[in-house]
Each structure stands twice: as structure tokens, then as C-alpha cells.
RODO-2510 file (C-alpha; in nm, 4 decimals, decimal comma):
residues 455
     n   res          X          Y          Z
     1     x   -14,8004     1,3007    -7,0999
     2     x   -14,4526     1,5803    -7,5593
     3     x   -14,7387     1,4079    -7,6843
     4     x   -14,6388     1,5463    -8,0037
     5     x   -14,8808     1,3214    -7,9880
     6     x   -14,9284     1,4641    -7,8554
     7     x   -15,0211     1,2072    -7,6139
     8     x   -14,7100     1,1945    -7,6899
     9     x   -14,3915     1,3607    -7,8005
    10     x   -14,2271     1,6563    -7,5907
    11     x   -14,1313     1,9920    -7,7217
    12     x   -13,8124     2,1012    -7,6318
    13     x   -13,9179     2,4532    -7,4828
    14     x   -13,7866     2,6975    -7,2899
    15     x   -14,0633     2,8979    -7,1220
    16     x   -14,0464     3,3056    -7,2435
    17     x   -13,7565     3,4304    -7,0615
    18     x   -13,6482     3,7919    -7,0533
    19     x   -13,2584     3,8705    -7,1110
    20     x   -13,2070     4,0084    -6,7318
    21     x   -13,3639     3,6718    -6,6445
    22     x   -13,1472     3,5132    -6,8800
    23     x   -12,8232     3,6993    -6,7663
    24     x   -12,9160     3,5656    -6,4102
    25     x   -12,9775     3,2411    -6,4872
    26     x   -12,6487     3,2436    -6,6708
    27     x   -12,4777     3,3556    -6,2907
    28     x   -12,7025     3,1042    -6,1419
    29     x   -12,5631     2,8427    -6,3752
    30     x   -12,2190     2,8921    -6,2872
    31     x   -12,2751     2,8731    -5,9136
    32     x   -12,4774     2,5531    -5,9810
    33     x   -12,1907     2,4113    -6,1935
    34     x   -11,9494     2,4879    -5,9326
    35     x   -12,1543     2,2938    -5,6912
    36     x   -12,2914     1,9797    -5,8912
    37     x   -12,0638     1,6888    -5,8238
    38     x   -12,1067     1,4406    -6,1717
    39     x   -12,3677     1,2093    -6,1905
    40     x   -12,2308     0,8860    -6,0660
    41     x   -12,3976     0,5530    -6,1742
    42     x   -12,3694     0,1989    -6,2107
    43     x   -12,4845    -0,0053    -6,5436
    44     x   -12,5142    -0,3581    -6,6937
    45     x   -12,6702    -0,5655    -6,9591
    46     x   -12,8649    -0,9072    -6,8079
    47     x   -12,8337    -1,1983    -6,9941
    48     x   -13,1615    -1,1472    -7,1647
    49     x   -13,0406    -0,8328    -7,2720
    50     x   -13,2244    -0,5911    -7,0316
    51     x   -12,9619    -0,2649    -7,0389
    52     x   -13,0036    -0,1209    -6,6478
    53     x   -12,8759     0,1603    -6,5473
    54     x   -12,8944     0,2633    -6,1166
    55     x   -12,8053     0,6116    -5,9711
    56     x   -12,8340     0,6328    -5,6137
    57     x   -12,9422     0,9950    -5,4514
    58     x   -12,9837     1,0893    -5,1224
    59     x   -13,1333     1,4258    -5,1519
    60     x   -13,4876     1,3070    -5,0983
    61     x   -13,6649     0,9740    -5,0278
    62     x   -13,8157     0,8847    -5,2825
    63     x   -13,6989     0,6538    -5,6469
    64     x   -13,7690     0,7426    -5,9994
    65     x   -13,8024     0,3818    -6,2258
    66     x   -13,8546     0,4395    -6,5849
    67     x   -13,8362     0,1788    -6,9012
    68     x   -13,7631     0,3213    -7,2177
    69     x   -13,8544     0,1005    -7,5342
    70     x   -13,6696     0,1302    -7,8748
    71     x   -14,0021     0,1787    -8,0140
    72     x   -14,1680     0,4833    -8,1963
    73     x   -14,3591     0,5991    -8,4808
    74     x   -14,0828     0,5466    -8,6922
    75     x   -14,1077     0,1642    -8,6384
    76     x   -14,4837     0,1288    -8,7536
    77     x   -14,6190    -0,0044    -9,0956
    78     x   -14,7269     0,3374    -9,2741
    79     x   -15,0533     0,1155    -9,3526
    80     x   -15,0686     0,0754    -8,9626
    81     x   -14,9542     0,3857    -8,7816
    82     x   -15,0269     0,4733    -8,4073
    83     x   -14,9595     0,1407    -8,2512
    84     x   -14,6905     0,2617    -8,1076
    85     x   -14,8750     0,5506    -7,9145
    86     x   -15,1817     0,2618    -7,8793
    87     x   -14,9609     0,0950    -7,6652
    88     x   -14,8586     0,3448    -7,4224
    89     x   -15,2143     0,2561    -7,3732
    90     x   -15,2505    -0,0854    -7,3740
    91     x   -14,9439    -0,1353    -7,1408
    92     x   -15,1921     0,0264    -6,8411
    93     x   -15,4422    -0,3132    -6,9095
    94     x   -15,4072    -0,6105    -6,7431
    95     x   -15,1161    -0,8436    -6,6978
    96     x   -15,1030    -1,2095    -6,5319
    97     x   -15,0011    -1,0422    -6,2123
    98     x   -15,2817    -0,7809    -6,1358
    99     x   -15,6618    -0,7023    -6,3338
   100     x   -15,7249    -0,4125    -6,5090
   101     x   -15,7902    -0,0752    -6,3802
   102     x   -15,5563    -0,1805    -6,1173
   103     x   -15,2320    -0,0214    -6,1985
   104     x   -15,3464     0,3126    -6,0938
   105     x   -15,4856     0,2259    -5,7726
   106     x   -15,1649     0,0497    -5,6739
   107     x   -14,9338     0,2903    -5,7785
   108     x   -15,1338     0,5712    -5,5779
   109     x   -15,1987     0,3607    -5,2909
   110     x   -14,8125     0,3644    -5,2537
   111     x   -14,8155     0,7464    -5,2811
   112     x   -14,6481     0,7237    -5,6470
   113     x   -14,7163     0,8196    -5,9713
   114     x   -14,7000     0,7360    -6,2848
   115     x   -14,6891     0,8183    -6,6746
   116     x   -14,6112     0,7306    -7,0112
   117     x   -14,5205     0,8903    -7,3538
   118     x   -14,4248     0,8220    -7,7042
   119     x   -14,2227     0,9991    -7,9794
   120     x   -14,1204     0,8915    -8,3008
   121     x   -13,8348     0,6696    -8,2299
   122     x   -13,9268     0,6387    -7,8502
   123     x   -14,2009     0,4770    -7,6056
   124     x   -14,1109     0,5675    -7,2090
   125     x   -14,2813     0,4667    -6,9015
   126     x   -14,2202     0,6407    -6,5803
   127     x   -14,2832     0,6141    -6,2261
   128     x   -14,2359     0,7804    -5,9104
   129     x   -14,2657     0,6382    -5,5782
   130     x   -14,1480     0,6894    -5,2118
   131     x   -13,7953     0,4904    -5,1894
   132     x   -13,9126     0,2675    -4,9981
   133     x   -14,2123     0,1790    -5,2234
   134     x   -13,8853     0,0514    -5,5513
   135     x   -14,0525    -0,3009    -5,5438
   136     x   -14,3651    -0,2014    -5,6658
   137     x   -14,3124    -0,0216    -6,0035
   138     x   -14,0239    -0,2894    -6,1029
   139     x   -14,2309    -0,5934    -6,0587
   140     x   -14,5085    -0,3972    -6,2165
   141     x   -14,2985    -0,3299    -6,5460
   142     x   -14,1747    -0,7038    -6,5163
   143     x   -14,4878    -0,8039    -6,5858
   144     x   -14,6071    -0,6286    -6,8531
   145     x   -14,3012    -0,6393    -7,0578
   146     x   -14,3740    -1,0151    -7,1409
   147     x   -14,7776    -1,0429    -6,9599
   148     x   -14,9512    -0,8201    -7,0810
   149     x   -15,3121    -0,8826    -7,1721
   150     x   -15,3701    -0,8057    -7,5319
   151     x   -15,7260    -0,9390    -7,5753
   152     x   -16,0333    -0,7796    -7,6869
   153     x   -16,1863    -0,6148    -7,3648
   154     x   -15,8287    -0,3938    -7,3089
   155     x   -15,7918    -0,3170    -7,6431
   156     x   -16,1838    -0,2059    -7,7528
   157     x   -16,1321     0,0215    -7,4098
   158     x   -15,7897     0,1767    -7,5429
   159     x   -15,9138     0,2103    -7,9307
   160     x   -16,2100     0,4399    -7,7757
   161     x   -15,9516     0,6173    -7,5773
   162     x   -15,7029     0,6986    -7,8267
   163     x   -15,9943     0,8126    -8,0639
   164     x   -16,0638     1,0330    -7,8168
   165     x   -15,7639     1,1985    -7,7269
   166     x   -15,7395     1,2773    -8,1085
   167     x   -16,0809     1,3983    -8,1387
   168     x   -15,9765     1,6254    -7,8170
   169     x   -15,6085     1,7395    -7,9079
   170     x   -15,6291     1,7432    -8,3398
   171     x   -15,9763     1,7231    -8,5131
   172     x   -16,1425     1,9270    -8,2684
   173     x   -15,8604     2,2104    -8,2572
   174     x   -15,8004     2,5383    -8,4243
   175     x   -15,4847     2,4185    -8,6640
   176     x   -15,5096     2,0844    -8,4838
   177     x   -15,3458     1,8657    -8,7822
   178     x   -15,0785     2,1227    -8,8813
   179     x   -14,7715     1,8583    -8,7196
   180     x   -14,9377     1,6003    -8,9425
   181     x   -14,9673     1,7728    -9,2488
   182     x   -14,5980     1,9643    -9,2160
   183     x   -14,4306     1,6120    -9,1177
   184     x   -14,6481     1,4262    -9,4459
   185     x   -14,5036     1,6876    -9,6501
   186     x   -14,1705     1,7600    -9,4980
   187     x   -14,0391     1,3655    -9,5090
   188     x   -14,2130     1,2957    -9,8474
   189     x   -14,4349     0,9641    -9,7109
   190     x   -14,0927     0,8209    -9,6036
   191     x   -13,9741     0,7686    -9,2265
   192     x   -14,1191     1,0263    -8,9583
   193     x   -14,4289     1,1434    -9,2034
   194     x   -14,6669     1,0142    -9,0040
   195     x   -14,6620     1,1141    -8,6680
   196     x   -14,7341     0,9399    -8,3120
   197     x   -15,0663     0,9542    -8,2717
   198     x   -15,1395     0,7933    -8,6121
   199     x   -15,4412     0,7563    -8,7869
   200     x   -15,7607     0,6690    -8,6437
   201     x   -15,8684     0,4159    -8,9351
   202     x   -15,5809     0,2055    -8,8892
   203     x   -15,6293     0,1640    -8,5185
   204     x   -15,9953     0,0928    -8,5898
   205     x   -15,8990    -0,1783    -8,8768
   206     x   -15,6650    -0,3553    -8,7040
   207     x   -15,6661    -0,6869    -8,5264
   208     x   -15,6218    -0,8676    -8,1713
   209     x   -15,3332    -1,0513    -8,3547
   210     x   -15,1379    -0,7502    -8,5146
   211     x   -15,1607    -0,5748    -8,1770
   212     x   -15,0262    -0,8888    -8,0172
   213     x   -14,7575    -0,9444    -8,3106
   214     x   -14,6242    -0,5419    -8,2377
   215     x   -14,6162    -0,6236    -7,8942
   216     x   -14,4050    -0,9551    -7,9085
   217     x   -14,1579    -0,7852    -8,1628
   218     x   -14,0700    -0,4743    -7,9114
   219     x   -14,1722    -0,5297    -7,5874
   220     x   -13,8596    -0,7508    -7,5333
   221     x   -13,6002    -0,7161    -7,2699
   222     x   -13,3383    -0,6422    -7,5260
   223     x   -13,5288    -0,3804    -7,6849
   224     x   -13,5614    -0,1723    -7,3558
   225     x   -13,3681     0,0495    -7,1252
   226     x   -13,4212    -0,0016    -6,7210
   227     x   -13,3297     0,3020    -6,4648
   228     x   -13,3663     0,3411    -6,1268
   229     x   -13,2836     0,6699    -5,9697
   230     x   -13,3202     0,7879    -5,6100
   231     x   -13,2733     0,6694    -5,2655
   232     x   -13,2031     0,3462    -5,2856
   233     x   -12,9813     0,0713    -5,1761
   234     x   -12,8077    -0,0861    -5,4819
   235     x   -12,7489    -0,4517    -5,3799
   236     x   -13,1254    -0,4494    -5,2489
   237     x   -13,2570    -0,3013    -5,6039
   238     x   -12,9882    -0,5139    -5,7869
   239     x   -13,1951    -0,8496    -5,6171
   240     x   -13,5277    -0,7589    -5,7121
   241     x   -13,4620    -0,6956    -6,0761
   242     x   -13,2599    -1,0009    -6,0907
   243     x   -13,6048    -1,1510    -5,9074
   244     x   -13,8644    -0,9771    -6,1861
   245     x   -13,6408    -0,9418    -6,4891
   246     x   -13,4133    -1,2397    -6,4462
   247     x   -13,6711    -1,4453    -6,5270
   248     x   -13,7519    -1,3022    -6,8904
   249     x   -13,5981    -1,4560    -7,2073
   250     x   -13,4320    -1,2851    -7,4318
   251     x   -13,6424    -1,1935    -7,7747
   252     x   -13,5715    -1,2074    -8,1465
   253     x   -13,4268    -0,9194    -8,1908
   254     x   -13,6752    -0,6744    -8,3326
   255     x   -13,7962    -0,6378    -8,7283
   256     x   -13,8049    -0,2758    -8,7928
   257     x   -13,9880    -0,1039    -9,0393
   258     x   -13,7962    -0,1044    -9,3616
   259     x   -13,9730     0,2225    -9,4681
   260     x   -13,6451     0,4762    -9,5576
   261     x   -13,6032     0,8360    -9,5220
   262     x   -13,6780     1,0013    -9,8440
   263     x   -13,5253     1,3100    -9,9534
   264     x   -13,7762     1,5962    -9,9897
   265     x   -13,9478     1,6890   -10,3648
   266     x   -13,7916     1,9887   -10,4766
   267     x   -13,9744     2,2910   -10,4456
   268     x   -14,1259     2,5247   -10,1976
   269     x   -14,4568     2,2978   -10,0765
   270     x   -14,7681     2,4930    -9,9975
   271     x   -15,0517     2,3916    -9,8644
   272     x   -15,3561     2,6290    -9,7928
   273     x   -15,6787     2,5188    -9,5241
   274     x   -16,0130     2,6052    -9,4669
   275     x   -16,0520     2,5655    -9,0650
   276     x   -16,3987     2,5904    -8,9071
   277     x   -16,2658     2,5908    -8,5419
   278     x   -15,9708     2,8656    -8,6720
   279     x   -16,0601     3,2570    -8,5565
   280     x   -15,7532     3,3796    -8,7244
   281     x   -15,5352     3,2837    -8,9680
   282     x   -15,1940     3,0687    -8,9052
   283     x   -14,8990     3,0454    -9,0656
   284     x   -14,6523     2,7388    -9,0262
   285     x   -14,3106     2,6976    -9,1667
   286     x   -14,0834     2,3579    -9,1468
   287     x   -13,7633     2,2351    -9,2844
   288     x   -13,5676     1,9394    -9,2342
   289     x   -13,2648     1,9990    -8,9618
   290     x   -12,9824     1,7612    -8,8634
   291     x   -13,0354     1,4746    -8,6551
   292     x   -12,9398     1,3553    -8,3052
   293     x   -12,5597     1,3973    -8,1572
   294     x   -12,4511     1,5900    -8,4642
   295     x   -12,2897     1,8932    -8,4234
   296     x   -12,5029     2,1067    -8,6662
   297     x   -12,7626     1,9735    -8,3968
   298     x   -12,6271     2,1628    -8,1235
   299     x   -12,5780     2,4890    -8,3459
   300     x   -12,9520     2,4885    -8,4705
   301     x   -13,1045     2,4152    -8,1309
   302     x   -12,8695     2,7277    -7,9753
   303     x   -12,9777     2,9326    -8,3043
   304     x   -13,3594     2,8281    -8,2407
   305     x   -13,3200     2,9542    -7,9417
   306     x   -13,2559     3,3015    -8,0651
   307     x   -13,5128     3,3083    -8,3025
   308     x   -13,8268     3,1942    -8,0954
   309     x   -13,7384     3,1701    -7,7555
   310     x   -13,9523     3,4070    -7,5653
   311     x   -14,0531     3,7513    -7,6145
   312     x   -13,6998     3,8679    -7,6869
   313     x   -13,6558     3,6458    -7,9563
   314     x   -13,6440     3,7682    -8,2888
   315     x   -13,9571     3,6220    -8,4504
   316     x   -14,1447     3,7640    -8,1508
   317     x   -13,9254     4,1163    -8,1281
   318     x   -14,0219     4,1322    -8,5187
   319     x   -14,4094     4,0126    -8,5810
   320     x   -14,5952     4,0947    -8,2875
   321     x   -14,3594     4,3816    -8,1812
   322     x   -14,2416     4,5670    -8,4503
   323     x   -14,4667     4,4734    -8,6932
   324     x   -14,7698     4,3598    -8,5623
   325     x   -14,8400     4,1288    -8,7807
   326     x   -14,8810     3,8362    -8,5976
   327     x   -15,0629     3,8043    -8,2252
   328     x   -14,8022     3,4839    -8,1381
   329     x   -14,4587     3,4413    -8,3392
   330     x   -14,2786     3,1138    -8,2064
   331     x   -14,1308     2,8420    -8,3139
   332     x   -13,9430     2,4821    -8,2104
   333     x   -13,6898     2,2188    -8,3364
   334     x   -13,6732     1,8460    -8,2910
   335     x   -13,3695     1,6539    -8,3017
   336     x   -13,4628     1,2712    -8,4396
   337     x   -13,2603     0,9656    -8,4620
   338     x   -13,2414     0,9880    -8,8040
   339     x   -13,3208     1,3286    -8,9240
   340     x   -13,4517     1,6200    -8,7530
   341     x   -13,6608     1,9308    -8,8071
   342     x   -13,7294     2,2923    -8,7131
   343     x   -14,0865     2,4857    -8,7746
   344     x   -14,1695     2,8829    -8,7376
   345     x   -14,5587     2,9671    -8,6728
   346     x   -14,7256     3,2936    -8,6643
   347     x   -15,0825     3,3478    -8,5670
   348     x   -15,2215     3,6244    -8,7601
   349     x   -15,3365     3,9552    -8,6217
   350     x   -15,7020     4,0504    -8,7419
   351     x   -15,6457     4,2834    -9,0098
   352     x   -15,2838     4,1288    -9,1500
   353     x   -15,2037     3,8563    -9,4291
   354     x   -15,0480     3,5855    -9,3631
   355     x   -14,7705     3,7056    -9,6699
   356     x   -14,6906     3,9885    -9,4558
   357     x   -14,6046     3,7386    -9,1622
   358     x   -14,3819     3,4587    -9,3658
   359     x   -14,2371     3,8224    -9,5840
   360     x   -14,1284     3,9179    -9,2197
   361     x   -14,0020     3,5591    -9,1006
   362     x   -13,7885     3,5178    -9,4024
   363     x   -13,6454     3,8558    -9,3691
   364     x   -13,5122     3,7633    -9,0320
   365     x   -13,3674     3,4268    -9,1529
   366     x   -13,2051     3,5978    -9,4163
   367     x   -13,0284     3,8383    -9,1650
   368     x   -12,8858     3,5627    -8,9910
   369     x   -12,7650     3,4103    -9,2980
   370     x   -12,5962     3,7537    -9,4092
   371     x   -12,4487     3,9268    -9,0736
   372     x   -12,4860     3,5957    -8,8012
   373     x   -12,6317     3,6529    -8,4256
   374     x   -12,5044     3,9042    -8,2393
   375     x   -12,2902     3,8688    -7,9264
   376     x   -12,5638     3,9360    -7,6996
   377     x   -12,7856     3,6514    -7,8637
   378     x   -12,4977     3,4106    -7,8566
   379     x   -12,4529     3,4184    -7,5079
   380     x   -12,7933     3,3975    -7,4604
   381     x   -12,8241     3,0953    -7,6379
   382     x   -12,5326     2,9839    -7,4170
   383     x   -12,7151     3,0381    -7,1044
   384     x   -13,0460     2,8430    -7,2179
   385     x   -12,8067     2,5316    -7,3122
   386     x   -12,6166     2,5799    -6,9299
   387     x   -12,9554     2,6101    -6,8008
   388     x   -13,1130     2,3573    -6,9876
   389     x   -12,8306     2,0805    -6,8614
   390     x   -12,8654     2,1692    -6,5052
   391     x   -13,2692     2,1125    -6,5604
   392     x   -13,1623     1,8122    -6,6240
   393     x   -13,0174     1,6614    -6,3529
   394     x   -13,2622     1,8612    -6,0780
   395     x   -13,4716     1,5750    -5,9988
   396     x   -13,4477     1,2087    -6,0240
   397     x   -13,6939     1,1512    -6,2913
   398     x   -13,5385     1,4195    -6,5342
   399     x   -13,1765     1,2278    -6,4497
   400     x   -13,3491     0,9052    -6,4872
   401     x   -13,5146     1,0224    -6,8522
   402     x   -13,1563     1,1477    -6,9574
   403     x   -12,9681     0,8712    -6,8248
   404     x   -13,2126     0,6111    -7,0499
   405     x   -13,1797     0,8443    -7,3434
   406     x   -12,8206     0,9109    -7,3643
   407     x   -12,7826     0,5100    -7,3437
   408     x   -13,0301     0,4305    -7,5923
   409     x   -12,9394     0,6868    -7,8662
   410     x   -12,5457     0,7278    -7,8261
   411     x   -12,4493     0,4140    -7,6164
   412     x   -12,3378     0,6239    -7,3580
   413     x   -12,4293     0,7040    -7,0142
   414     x   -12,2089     0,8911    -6,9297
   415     x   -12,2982     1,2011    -7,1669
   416     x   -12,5099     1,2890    -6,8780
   417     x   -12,1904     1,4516    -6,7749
   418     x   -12,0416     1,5644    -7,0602
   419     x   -12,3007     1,6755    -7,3442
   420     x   -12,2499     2,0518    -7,1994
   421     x   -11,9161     2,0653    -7,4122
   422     x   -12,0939     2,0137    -7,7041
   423     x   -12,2852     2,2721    -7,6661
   424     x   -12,0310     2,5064    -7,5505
   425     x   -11,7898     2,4002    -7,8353
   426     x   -12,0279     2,5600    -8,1001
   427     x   -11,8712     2,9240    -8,2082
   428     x   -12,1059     3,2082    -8,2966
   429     x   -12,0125     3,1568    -8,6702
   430     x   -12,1550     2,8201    -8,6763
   431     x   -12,5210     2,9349    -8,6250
   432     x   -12,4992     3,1305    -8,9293
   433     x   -12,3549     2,8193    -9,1143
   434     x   -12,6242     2,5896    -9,0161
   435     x   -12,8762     2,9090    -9,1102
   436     x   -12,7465     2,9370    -9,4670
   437     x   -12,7262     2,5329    -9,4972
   438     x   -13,0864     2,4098    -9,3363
   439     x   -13,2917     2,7147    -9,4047
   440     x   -13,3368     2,7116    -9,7702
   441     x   -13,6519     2,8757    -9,9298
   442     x   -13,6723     2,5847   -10,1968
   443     x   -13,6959     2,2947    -9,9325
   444     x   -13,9367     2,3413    -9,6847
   445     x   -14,2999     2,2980    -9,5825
   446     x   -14,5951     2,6016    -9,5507
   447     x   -14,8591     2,5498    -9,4183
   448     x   -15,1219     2,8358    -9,3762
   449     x   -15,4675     2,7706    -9,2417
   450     x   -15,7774     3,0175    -9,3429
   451     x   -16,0689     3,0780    -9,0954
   452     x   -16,3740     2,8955    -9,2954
   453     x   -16,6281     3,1630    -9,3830
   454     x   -16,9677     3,0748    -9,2281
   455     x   -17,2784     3,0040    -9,4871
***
């Protein structure tokens, strides 16, 4: 499951990549452009408001079907965050059409499989089956988009699995809370400071009928994105969602939380922790970045890119490299339907401060801000975006995720196609803008954590 939940949310990262493997990638894109025809698809809204959207491929025999809710952290009550992650859960209980503990076991049985994930202004389901196996997951979602079970035996179960997973991926890691703590700080207890997998307390406090009122205000047909992508016949898969999701009314449309986006307090925020489970000191840097679709989006992911992507970026050429200050120099950027933000980490070497390491991070940003990226680094960037887009439509699952996404956040499809230009429409000079504009020392977020000295 980008649990930045980290059941939940996914990062958007490129694994280290060298610049000879970048430079053939970059040949290897253009041979891949040349022969990828466009995606081709068919879409509709049902009456009940269920958006579908069906891409037929040959290439192998077997059918991607994924639902993807408009339903994320973002839409919780801050007194009653993680429900949204809870039920990416709770949508694996029971249903009127098959017990619990079943799903698995039927989805395997058919050689499939299946998974789920949540962001902050997202909850996706996912499944993957042989083609001729499409009935299965679409009657399966059809029933618990409107049949789910939300009674006392599947939720106890999920609240002591959710507890868990936190216990597992946050309180019992080194720096485990540091999303939570930059996001708190960074959106200043407005929309996206609390992140996905929420707070353990409020999960624990709340009741059968909250869980059952969140689930009646968003797990409607017109709150959801259907796609089915694969090998499939499109009148036959056309009759059995008209069969499963026909029969769903249409819902209220959805109360959202009215909790706004809140500018930051002014002021470099600092934050300094103690961490048992920590053998070396951490550093972690965020700011607030543009959000979804806009153009400065484009430029900052390219220009993240250069400055943490893989060893030859230039946090990594710089900390562990040149200066040695840091044992792991990286870094990421999320793009959010509202906002956005970017963060830089170091992990300290044993005998360095962690001054030394954000001294030597804002150095680099403020080289970027004076003299740009070079060519080199631009074209780089280039190649990761090219790449990145034909990752995307390798597989039916990855076409299926960015056919529901570019639907649900920009109403269009068809930017399955097209988003490429964007990217390629950003000049060299805009990286620097968006540097000097979104990287500024007296609005953002550090976070440095402190091995806790033993008694």
C-alpha cells in the first residue's frame, strides 16, 4: 500500500539513477514515444452519478478495475482524523454479498490481487485479475460502495489494525512522526496538517455511528471514479456495471470539511526532538509548493528532481559527497489539490552537526536562486518527466490509476495523453523562478531530531 500513511500516500520517487542511465533512458524514451500509439478510451457518467472510464488492451490477458473515492485526509473533522485511512480498512469487512475475511480468498482464488491506499484528498482501491475473471472485482466494489458492514465486530478488528500499523511505521521508528510534525507546522492546523494515518485517540473515541455517518457521506456513486483497463470486451463490461452499479442511487452530494487552508505564521519554525529509537541525528526541511495542474507545479517537481534525485543530485553530490556531512541527503515534493509541498532531509554523519548539514542545503538552494540549473541538469530533469510519463502507461493498473486521477482532479481524461507538454513547456529559467519564489528561509518548517542520551 504511498502510505504517506503511510498505509497510505505515495511518494513520487524516482529510484537513484546515474546520468549515463539517465542519458539512456532519455534515448529509450524517444524510441518509446515513437512507438506508443495514445491511450484510447471510452467514458460516461450513470445516472447515479458513477463517472466510468474503460480502456481496452490487448497486450496481456488480464483487467485492472480500480475505484477512486473523492475522499482524503483533507475531508476529516480535525477532532476526528484517520477515518479516511480507517476505511481503506473497513471497506475489506463484510458486505451483504459475501462474510468477512472473504474478500481475500476470492480475489486470490481467481488468481487476482488486490490493494488499497489513501492520501490526503484521495482513497483508491485496486484490483487485478485475469480478464476473464472482470466480474468478480466489479460486483465486489458494487457491494461495498452502498453494503458494507459497519458494525462493531469489523470495526474493533480494523481499530486494532490501524493502531498497529502506526505503532509499526511511526511510534516505533527512528524519526517516525517527522511527516506529522512538518505538515502540523507547515499548514498552521488548517487543511492537510494532519496527515492520513491520523491520530490514534480519535479512532479509539469514536463511534459505530460516526463511522457509519463518514461512510454514507462519501462512499456514494457520485463521489467515485470507476476504471476498467485490460483485455476486455466493452459491451460485455458495459452490462455488468450497468448489472452491479445500475442499481445504486445516487447520494447527497457530499459535506466536506469546512476546515480552510491557512497561510503559514511568519517566521522560520523550529522544532528540536529527543528520539530514543534515533542512532543519528536528522535533519528535515519543508515549505509549502504550488498545488496540482499549476505550472509552477511542473517547474518544482523537474527542479526537485535535480536537487534530490539520486546520487547525482545536488543535495547528495554536496552532503554525503563533498562534504560528508550527512550519511543520506534526499528529498521529495507533493503536489495537493489545494496546496502542495516540498521537504529536504539529511541524516547526520557521526561526528557532524546538524547546522553544518541545513548551512550546506541552503547554500545549494541559494545557488539555484542566483545562477539557475545548468544545462546538463535541465535535461536531466527532462528525461525523468519523459520517463516518468511512459511509466505511466506500462501496465494497465498504472494507466488505470492515471486515467481515474486525471478525471477526478482536472476533469479530464484525456491528459493521459497530453500532460507531457506541460512538462516539456517549462524553460530552464523557470526552475530558478519557482526556487527564488517557494524556497524562502522565513517560511518553512525544520525539523531536527536528537538521538536521546541513555540514563
Amino acid at each position: 500500500m504511498f502510505h504517506y500513511t503511510m498505509s497510505s500516500m505515495k511518494y513520487s520517487k524516482l529510484p537513484a539513477l546515474s546520468l549515463t542511465v539517465i542519458f539512456a533512458l532519455s534515448i529509450l524514451t524517444v524510441q518509446l514515444q515513437a512507438q506508443i500509439n495514445p491511450i484510447t478510451f471510452e467514458e460516461f457518467t450513470m445516472k447515479n452519478g458513477l463517472h466510468v472510464i474503460l480502456h481496452k488492451d490487448v497486450s496481456a490477458p488480464n483487467v485492472a478495475v480500480l475505484v477512486q473515492y473523492r475522499v482524503g485526509a483533507r475531508d476529516e473533522d480535525p477532532k476526528r482524523t484517520g477515518f479516511a485511512h480507517f476505511f481503506e480498512h473497513l471497506m475489506f469487512e463484510a458486505t451483504d454479498y459475501y462474510k468477512r475475511a472473504s474478500l481475500d480468498k476470492l480475489i486470490q482464488g481467481a488468481g487476482g490481487e488486490l490493494n488499497a491506499y489513501t492520501s490526503f484528498d484521495e482513497t483508491v482501491y485496486h484490483f487485478e485479475v485475469p480478464s476473464n475473471e472482470v466480474r468478480l472485482p466489479l460486483w465486489i466494489e458494487a457491494s461495498r460502495m452502498r453494503t458494507l458492514h459497519v458494525d462493531s465486530i469489523g470495526v474493533e478488528t480494523q481499530r486494532g489494525v490501524v493502531k498497529e500499523e502506526r505503532k509499526n511505521r511511526y511510534d516505533n521508528t527512528p524519526y517516525g512522526d517527522w511527516f506529522e510534525r512538518t505538515s502540523s507546522k507547515l499548514f498552521n492546523n488548517g487543511m492537510y496538517s494532519w496527515t492520513p494515518i491520523g491520530t490514534a485517540q480519535h479512532i479509539d473515541n469514536a463511534s459505530i455511528d460516526e463511522f457509519k455517518q463518514f461512510y454514507n457521506n462519501y462512499y456514494q456513486p457520485n463521489n467515485a471514479t470507476l476504471v476498467v483497463s485490460g483485455d476486455i470486451d466493452v459491451k460485455q463490461v458495459k452490462g455488468f456495471i450497468n448489472d452491479y452499479f445500475g442499481k445504486l442511487p445516487k447520494g447527497a452530494q457530499p459535506k466536506r470539511s469546512d476546515v480552510a487552508l491557512k497561510p503559514m505564521n511568519p517566521g522560520i519554525v523550529r522544532e528540536t526532538i529527543e528520539d530514543a529509537k534515533a542512532q543519528l541525528p536528522a535533519v528535515f526541511m519543508g515549505y509549502r509548493g504550488p498545488k496540482i495542474g499549476e505550472k509552477d507545479a511542473y517547474a518544482m517537481s523537474m527542479l526537485m528532481d535535480i536537487m534530490r534525485s539520486g546520487e547525482s543530485s545536488r543535495l547528495y553530490q554536496r552532503l554525503v559527497d563533498k562534504d560528508q556531512s550527512a550519511v543520506q541527503a534526499s528529498g521529495g515534493a507533493q503536489n495537493l489539490q489545494a496546496s502542495g509541498m516540498m521537504f529536504m532531509l539529511g541524516i547526520i554523519a557521526p561526528g557532524k552537526t546538524v547546522d553544518e548539514a541545513v548551512k550546506a542545503i541552503d547554500e545549494e538552494i541559494e545557488k539555484v536562486k542566483m545562477n539557475g540549473v545548468t544545462d546538463e541538469e535541465f535535461t536531466k530533469a527532462k528525461n525523468i518527466a519523459e520517463v516518468r510519463f511512459i511509466e505511466g502507461k506500462k501496465n494497465v493498473l498504472e494507466k488505470a490509476r492515471s486515467l481515474a486521477r486525471y478525471h477526478t482532479y482536472f476533469g479530464k481524461a484525456s491528459m493521459i495523453n497530453t500532460e507531457i507538454k506541460d512538462f516539456m513547456s517549462i524553460k530552464k529559467e523557470d526552475l530558478q523562478r519557482v526556487a527564488k519564489q517557494y524556497f524562502t528561509q522565513d517560511s518553512r518548517v525544520v525539523i531536527q531530531y536528537m538521538p536521546k542520551q541513555k540514563q
